[in-house]
Short mmCIF file of the C-alpha atoms (twelve columns), coordinates in Angstrom:
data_MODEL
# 
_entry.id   MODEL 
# 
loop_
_atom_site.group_PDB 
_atom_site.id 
_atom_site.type_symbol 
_atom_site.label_atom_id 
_atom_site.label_alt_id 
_atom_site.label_comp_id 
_atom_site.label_asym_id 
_atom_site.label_seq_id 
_atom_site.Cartn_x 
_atom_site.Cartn_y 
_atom_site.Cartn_z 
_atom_site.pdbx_PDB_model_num 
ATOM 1   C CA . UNK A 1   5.294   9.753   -10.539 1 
ATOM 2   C CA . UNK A 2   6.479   7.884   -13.700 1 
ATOM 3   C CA . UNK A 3   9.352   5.562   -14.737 1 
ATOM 4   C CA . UNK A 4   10.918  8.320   -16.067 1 
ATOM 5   C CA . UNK A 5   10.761  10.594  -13.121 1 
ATOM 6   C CA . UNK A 6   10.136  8.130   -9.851  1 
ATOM 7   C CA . UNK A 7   11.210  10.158  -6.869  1 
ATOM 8   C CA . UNK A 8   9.590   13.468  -4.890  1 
ATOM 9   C CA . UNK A 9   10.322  14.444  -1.365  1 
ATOM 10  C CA . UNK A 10  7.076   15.221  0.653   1 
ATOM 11  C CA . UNK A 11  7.183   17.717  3.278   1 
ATOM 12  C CA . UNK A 12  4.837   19.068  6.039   1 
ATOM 13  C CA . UNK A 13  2.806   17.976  8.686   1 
ATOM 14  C CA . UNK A 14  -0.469  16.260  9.414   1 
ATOM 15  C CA . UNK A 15  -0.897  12.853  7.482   1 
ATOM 16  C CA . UNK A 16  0.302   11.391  4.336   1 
ATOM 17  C CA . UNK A 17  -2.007  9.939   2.351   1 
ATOM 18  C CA . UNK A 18  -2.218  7.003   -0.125  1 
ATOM 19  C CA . UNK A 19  -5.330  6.220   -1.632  1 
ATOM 20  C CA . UNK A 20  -6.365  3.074   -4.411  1 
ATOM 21  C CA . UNK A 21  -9.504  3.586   -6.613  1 
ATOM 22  C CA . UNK A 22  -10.291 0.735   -9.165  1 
ATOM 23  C CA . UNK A 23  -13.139 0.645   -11.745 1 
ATOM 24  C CA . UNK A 24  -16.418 -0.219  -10.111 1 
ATOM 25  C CA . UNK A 25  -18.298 -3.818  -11.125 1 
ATOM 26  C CA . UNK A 26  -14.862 -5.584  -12.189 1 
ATOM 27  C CA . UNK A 27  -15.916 -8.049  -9.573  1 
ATOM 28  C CA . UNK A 28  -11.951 -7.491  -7.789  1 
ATOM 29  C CA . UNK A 29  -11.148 -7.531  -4.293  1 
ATOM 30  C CA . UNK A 30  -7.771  -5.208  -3.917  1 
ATOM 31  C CA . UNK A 31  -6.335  -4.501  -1.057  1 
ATOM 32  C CA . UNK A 32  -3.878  -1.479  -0.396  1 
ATOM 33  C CA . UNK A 33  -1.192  -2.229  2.697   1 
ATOM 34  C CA . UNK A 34  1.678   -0.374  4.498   1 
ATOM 35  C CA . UNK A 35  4.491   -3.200  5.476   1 
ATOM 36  C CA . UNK A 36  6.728   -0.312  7.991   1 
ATOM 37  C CA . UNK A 37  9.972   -0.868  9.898   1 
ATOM 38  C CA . UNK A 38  10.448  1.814   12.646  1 
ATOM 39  C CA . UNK A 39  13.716  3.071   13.868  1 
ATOM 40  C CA . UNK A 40  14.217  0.486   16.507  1 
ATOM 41  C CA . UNK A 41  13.929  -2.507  14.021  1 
ATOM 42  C CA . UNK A 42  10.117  -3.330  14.699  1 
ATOM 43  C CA . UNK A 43  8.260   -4.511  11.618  1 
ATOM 44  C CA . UNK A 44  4.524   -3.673  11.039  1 
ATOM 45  C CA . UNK A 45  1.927   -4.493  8.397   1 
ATOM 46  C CA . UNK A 46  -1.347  -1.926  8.061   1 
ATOM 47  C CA . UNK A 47  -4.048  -4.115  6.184   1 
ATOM 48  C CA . UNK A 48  -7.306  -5.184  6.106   1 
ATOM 49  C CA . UNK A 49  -6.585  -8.611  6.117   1 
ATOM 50  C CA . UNK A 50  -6.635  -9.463  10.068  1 
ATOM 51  C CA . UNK A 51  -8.484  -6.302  10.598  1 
ATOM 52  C CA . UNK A 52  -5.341  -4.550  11.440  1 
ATOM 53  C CA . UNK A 53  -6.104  -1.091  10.482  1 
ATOM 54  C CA . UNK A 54  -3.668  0.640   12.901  1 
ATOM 55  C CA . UNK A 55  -4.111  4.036   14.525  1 
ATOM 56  C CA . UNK A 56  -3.064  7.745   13.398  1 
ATOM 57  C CA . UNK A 57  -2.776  8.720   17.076  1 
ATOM 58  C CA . UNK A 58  -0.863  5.626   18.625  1 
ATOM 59  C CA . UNK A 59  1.201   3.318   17.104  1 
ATOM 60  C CA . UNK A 60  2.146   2.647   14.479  1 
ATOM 61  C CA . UNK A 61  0.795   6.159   13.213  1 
ATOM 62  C CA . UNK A 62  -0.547  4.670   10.055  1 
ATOM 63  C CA . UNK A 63  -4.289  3.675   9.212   1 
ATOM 64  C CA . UNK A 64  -6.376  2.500   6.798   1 
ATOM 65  C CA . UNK A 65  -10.080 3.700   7.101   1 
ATOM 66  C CA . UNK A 66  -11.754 0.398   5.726   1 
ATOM 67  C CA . UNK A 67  -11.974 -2.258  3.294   1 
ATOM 68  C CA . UNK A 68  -13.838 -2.250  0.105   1 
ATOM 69  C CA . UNK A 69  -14.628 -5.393  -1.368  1 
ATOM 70  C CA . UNK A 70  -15.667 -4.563  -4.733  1 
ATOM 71  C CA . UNK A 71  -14.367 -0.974  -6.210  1 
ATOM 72  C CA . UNK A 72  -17.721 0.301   -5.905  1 
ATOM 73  C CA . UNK A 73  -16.869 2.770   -3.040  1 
ATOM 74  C CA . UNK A 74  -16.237 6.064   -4.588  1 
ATOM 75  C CA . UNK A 75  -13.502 7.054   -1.750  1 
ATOM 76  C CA . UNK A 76  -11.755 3.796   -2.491  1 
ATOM 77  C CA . UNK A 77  -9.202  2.382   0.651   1 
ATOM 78  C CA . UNK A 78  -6.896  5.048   2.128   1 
ATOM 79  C CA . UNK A 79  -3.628  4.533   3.898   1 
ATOM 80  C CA . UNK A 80  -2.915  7.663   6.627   1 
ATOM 81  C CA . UNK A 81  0.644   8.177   7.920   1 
ATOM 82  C CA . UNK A 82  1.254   10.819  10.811  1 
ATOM 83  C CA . UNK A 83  3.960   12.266  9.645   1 
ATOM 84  C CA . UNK A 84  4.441   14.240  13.542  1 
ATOM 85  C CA . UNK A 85  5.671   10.660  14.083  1 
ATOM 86  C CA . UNK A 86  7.985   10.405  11.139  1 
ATOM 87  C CA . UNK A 87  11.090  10.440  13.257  1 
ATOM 88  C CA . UNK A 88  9.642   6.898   14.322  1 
ATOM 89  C CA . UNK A 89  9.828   5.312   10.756  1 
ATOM 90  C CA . UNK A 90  12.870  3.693   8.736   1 
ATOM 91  C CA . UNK A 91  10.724  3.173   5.619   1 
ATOM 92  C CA . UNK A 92  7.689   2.698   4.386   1 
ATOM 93  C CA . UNK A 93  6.372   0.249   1.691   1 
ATOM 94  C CA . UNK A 94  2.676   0.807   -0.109  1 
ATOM 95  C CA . UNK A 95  1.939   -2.529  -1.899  1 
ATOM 96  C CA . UNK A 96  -1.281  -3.783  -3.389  1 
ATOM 97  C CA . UNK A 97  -3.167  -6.853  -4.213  1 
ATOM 98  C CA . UNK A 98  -5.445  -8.916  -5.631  1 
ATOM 99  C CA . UNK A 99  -7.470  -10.646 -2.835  1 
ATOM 100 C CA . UNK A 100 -10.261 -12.406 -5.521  1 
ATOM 101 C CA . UNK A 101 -12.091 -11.842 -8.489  1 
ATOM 102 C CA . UNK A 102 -9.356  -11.250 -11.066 1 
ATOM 103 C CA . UNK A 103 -6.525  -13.179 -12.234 1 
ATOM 104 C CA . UNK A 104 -4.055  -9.906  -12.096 1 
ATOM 105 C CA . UNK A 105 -4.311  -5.793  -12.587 1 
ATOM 106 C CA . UNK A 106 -4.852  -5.625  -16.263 1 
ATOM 107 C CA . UNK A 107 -8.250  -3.918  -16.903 1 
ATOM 108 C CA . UNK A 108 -9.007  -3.189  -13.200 1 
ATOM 109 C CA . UNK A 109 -8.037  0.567   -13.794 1 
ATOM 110 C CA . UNK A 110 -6.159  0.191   -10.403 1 
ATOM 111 C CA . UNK A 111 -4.659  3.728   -8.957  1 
ATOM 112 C CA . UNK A 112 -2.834  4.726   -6.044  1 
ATOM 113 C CA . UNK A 113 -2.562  8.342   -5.704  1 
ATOM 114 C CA . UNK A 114 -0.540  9.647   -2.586  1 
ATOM 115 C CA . UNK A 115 -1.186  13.249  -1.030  1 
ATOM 116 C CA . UNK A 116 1.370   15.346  1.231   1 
ATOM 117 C CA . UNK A 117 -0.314  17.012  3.769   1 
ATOM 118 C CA . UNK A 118 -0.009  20.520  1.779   1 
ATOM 119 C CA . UNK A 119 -2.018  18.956  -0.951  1 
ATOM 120 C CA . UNK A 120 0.851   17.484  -3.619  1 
ATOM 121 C CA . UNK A 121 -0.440  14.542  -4.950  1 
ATOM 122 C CA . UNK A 122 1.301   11.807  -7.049  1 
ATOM 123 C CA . UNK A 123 -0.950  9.403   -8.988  1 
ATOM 124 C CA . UNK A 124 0.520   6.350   -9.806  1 
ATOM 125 C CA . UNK A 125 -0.973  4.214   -12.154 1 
ATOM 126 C CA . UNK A 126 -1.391  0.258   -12.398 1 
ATOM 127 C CA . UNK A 127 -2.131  -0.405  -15.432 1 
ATOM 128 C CA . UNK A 128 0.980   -2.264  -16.852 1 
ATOM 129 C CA . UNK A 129 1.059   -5.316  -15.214 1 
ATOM 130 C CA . UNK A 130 2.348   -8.112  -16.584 1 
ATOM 131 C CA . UNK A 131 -0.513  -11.223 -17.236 1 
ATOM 132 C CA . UNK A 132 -0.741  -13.212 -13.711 1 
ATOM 133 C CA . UNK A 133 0.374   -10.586 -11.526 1 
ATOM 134 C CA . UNK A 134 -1.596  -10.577 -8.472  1 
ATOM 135 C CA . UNK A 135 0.935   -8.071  -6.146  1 
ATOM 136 C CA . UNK A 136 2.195   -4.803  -6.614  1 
ATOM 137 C CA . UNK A 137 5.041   -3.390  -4.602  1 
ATOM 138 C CA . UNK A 138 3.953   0.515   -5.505  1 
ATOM 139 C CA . UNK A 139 5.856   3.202   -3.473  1 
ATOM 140 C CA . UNK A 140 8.497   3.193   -0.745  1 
ATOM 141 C CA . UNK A 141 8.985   6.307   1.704   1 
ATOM 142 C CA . UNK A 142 11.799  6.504   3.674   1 
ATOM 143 C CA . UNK A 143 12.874  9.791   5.819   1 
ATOM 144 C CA . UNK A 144 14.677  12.425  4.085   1 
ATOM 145 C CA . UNK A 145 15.100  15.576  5.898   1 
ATOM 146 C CA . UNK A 146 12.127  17.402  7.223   1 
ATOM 147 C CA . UNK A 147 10.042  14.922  4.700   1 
ATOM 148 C CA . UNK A 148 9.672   11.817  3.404   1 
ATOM 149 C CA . UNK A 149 11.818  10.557  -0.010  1 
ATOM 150 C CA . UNK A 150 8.403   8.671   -2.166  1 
ATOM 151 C CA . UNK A 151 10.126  6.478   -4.314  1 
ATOM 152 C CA . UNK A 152 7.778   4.556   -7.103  1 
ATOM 153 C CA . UNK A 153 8.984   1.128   -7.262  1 
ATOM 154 C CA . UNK A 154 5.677   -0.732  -9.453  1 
ATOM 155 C CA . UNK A 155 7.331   -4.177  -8.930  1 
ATOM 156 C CA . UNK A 156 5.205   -7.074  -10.163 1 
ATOM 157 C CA . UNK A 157 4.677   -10.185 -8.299  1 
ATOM 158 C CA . UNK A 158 3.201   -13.336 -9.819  1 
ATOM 159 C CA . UNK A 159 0.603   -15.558 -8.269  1 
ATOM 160 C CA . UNK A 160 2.415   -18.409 -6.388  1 
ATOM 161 C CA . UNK A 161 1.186   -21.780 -4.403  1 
ATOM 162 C CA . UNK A 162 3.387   -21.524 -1.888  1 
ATOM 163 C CA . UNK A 163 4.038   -18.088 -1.060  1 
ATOM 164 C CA . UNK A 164 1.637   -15.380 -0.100  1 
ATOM 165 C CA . UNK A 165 2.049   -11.398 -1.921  1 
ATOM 166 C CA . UNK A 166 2.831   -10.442 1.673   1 
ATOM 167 C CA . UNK A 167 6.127   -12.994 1.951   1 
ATOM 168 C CA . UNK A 168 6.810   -12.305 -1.422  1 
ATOM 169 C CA . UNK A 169 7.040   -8.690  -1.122  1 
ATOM 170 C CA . UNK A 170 8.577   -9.039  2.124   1 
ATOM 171 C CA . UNK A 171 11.217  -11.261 0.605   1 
ATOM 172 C CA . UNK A 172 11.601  -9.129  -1.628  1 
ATOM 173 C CA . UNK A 173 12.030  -6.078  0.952   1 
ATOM 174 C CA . UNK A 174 13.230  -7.731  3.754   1 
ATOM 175 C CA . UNK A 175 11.105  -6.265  6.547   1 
ATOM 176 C CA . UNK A 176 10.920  -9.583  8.422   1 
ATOM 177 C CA . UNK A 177 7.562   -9.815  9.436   1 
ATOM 178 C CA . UNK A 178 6.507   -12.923 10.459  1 
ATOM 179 C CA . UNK A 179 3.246   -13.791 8.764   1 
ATOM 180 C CA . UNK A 180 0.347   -16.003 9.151   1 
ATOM 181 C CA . UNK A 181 -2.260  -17.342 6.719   1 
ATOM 182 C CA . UNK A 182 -5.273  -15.527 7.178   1 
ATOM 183 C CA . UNK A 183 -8.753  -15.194 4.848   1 
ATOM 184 C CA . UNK A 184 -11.597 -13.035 4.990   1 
ATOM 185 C CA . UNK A 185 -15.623 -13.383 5.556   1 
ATOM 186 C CA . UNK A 186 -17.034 -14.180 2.569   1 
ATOM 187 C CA . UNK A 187 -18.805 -11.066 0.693   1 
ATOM 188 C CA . UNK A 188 -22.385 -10.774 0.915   1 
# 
């Protein structure tokens, strides 16, 4: 997806993927997350921060199979959403950012690339952030039919003191979850 033409629908079933590669040795923590409302007004995050990495089979039908600290996994992180459950969801919102180890996207070769169940894929690239940009609101999904509507949003968000990516996004958003500082182990 591009600027110029930001919006598929994505049909079929099984799981929807979205997956972020960055370059290996740029010393970067990212970390890909799925903030969800369901159709009830329940608001989830999906994210390896808190070691909430969800479940396919029970809810909230999204997952993320682990976290890699340092771009040096070859599979990357990867976001699943059942869509046999889609009839649960409102909308969907992929986001990324910068945990440690860089002061915003520009030369991490960031990419999220997100694959329909028949094997579509959509590779969106982050590559034009603005300098100090540490969050990256990059797709919203919200139901559309028999599918999902993948809109690609790439909003920046700016390091800030007093606000985490996660409130600003979900300012931004409004998905209302109510969040808690958290921090990870150190790497080894």
């Amino acid at each position: 997806m591009t600027a110029a033409a930001p919006r598929v629908t994505l049909t079929g079933r099984g799981a929807l993927q979205a997956n972020l590669n960055w370059r290996p040795g740029s010393g970067a923590d990212l970390n890909l997350c799925c903030l969800a409302t369901f159709t009830d007004g329940t608001p989830k995050v999906v994210q390896a921060l808190g070691e909430d990495f969800g479940s396919l089979t029970a809810w909230p039908y999204i997952r993320l199979d682990h976290d890699d600290r340092t771009g040096d996994s070859s599979d990357g992180e990867t976001l699943r959403v059942s869509l046999d459950r889609r009839d649960l969801f409102r909308r969907l919102l992929f986001f990324v950012y910068v945990y440690e180890g860089a002061a915003d996207f520009r030369r991490l070769g960031a990419t999220v690339t997100v694959t329909a169940p028949g094997g579509r894929a959509v590779r969106i690239l982050l590559d034009d952030s603005p300098p100090g940009t540490t969050a990256c609101a990059v797709a919203l999904a919200t139901p559309e039919g028999e599918g999902l509507a993948l809109r690609r949003e790439v909003r920046w968000f700016p390091a800030r003191p007093d606000k985490t990516p996660h409130e600003q996004i979900d300012d931004a958003y409004g998905f209302g979850v109510e969040w808690t500082r958290m921090s990870k182990p150190p790497r080894r």
